[in-house]
N, C-alpha and C positions, 0 to 999 in steps of 0.2 A: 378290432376284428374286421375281417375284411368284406364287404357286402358277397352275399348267395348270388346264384346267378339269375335266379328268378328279382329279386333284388334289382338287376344293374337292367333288364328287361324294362322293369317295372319301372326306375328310375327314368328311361326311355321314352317309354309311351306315356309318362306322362310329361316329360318336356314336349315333345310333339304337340300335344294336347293343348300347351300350356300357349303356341305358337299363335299368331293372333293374325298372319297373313290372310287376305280372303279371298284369295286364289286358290287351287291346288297345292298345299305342301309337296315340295320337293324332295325328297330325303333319299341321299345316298349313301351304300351299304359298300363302302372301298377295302379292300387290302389284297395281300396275294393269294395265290392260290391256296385250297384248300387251309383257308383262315375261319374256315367258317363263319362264312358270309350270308350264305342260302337261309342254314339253318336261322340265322339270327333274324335276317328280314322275316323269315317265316312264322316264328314266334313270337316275336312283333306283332306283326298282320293280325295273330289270332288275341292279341291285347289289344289291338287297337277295332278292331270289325265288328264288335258288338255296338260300338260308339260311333264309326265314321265308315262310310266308305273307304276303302282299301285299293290301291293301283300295285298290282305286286308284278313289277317286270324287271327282265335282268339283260346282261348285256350278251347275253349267247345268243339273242334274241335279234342282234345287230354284229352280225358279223361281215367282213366283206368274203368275196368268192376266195376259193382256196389259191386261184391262180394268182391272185393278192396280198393275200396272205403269208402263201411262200416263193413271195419272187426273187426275196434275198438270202434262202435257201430252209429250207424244212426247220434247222437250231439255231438259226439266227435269233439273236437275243433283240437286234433293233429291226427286224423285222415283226415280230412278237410285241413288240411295243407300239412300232409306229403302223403298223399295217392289220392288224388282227380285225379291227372295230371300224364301222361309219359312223366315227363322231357327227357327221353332220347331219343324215338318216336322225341319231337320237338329237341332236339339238332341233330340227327343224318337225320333228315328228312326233316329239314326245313333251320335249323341257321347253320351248317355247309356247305352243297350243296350250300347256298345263300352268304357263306362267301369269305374272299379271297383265299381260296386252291378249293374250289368251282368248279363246273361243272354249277351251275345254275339249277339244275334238282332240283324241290322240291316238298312235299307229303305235299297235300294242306287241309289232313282230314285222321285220324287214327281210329277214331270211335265214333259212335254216340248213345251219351248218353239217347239218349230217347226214345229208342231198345236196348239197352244196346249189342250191336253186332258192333264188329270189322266192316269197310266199307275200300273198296278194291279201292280206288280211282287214276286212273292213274298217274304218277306223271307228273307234269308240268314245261314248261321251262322259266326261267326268260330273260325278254331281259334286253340288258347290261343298266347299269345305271338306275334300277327300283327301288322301294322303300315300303319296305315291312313293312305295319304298321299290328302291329301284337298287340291287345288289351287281358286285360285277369287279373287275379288277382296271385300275388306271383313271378311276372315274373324276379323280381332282386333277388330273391333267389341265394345262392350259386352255383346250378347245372346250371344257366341258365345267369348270371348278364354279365360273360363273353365274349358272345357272341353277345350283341346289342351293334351296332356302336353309338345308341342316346336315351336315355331311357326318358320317359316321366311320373312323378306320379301324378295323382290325390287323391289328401286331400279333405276325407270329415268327418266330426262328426260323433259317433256311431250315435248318438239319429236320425240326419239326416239321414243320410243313412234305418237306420229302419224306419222312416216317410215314405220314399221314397218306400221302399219298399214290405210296406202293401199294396201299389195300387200294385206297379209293377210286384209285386211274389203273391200277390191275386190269383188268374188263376191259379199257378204252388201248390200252397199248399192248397188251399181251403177255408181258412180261415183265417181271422187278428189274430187269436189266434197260429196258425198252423205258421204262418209266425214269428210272435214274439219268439216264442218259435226256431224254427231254428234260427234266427239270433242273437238270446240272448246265446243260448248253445252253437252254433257250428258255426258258421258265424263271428261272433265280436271277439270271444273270440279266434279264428283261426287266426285272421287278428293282432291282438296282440302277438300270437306266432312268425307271418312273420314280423313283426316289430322290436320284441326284436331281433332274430337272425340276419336280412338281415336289417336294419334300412334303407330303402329306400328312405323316408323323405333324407337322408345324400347323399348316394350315385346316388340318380339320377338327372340327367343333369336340368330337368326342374322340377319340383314341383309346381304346382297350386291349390290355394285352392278352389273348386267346392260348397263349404257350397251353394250358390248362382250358378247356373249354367249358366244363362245368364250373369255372370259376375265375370269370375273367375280371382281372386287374385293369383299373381306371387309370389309364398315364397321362389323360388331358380330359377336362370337361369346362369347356370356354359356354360365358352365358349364361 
């Protein structure tokens, strides 16, 4: 029988736990869009926060300006890939300060994409032994795979994903037309670039498949 999904949570937070770093845990929350990612670092958070300190940030949180974002054109799939995020902002701002050379000092938001303006947010200090679930898409890429002490993928089907996401991105694009059209141009086809280069399916510690999200399937658990 196949583990609940409270189960494969559970199984989570206590490998986490089980981690014996004495820095900040790093833990990345990787797949495509609407994998549900959020929810799962969120669930998480609330198994793990009775016990440790919690760092819950995500990558919308590091976006670059829009004039960057689409300079090689609104559905560009490698524009989407390589230009969306400031890997460097989260390496120098979050995943180093929380690593082992670390002070604990970390910049918990660089800027906010929906004002497309820079946000000046104080930085914050981690206490020892906390554990930074950090969700987001492309996060085992090259500039970034490095630096997480436990990396987590979510697997889900193009087709799924675009079901999922004609409700969920409805509100942000206007229309199931408007939404098909981003994730058919620039969305799916992006997430296939971040696959061929950084094959995270391979390199990350856990891999679950969310086709079903009340019951997600283990395809990799290294460690």
């Amino acid at each position: 029988m196949s583990p609940t999904r409270a189960e494969v949570l559970t199984a989570l937070a206590d490998a986490l736990f089980e981690r014996g770093e004495p820095h900040c845990l790093r833990v990345a929350i990787d797949g495509p869009d609407a994998a549900g990612k959020t929810t799962l670092a969120d669930d998480l958070a609330a198994l793990i926060g009775p016990r440790r300190q919690v760092i819950r940030l995500g990558i919308d949180r590091f976006h670059h300006p829009e004039a960057v974002r689409r300079r090689r054109g609104p559905l560009s799939p490698e524009g989407f890939y390589l230009d969306s995020f400031d890997h460097e902002a989260i390496v120098d701002g979050v995943l180093r300060p929380l690593g082992p050379d670390g002070d604990g000092r970390y910049r918990p938001a660089v800027f906010d994409y929906r004002c497309d303006q820079a946000v000046n947010v104080a930085p914050q200090q981690a206490a020892a032994g906390a554990v930074l679930l950090f969700d987001g898409v492309f996060l085992l890429r090259p500039e970034l795979r490095d630096f997480w002490d436990m990396s987590v993928y979510l697997h889900a089907d193009p087709e799924v994903a675009l079901t999922r996401a004609r409700v969920r991105d409805l509100p942000v694009f206007g229309s199931v037309e408007a939404v098909e059209e981003r994730y058919r141009c620039r969305y799916l086809p992006g997430q296939e670039l971040y696959r061929a280069e950084a094959d995270p399916l391979r390199r990350a510690d856990v891999v679950l498949d969310t086709n079903d999200p009340t019951a997600p399937v283990i395809m990799r658990w290294s460690g």
